[in-house]
N, C-alpha and C positions, 0 to 999 in steps of 0.2 A: 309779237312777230307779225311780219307782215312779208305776204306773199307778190314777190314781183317777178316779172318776165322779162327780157331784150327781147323790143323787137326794133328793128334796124338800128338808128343810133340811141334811142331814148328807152329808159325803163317804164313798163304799164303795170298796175295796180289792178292785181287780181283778184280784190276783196279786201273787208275793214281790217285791221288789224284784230290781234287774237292777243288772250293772254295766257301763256304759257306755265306760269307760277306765280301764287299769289299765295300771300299769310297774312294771316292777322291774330290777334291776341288780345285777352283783358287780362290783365296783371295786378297784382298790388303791390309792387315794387319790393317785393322781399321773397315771396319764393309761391304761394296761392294766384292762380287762377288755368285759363283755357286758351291754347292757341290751336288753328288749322293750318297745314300747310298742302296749298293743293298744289301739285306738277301735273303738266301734259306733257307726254310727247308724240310724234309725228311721223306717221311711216306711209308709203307711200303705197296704193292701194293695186289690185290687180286690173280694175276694171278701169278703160278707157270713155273715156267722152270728150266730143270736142276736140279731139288733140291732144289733152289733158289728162293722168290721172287720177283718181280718186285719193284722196288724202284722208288718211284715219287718225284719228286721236285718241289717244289711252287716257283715263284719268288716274290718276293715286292720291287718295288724300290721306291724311296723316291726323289724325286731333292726338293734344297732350293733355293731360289734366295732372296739374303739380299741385300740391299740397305741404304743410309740414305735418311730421310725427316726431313730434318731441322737439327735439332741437334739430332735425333732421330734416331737407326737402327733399321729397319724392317725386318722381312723375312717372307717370301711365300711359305708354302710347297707345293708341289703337288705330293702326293699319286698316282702308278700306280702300278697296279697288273699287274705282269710280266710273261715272260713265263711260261710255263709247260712242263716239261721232265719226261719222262718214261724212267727209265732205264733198259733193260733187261739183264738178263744173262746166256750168250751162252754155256757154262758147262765150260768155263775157266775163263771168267775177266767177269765184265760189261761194257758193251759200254759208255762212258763217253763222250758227245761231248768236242770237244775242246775249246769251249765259254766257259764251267764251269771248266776248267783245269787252272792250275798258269799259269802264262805270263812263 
């Protein structure tokens, strides 16, 4: 995601781009191994700066770990709520850490 503004007739770029959800996984193409699935979402904060304000992020992740038993595949999720980030904005960009930025 990336955060833009109107001002007069052009859009401004109010910091790098974010990433919202991302997974990955190791498999062995039959029903064994480990995937993450992270989400964020975005809500808008109480506190002002700048004009702007504060943007907070949830994280959720998710790991599965699949298996067979017998002839059977299984998987295990496990549910964990994930960081929390405040983002502020210093009257140019918002501070974005680099954890939630593209590789």
């Amino acid at each position: 995601m990336r955060l833009l503004a109107v001002q007069a007739d052009t859009l401004r770029t109010l910091g790098p781009p974010m990433v919202l959800r991302r997974f990955q996984a190791e498999w062995d193409t039959r029903c064994a191994g480990e995937s993450t699935d992270v989400s964020r979402t975005v809500s808008v904060g109480p506190q002002r700066r700048h004009g702007l304000a504060d943007l907070v992020l949830r994280e959720r992740r998710v790991t599965t770990h699949s298996w067979m038993d017998g002839v059977t595949c299984r998987d295990q999720d496990t549910p964990v709520e994930g960081e929390r980030h405040v983002l502020r904005f210093d009257g140019r960009r918002y501070a974005v850490p680099e954890a939630l930025q593209p590789l």
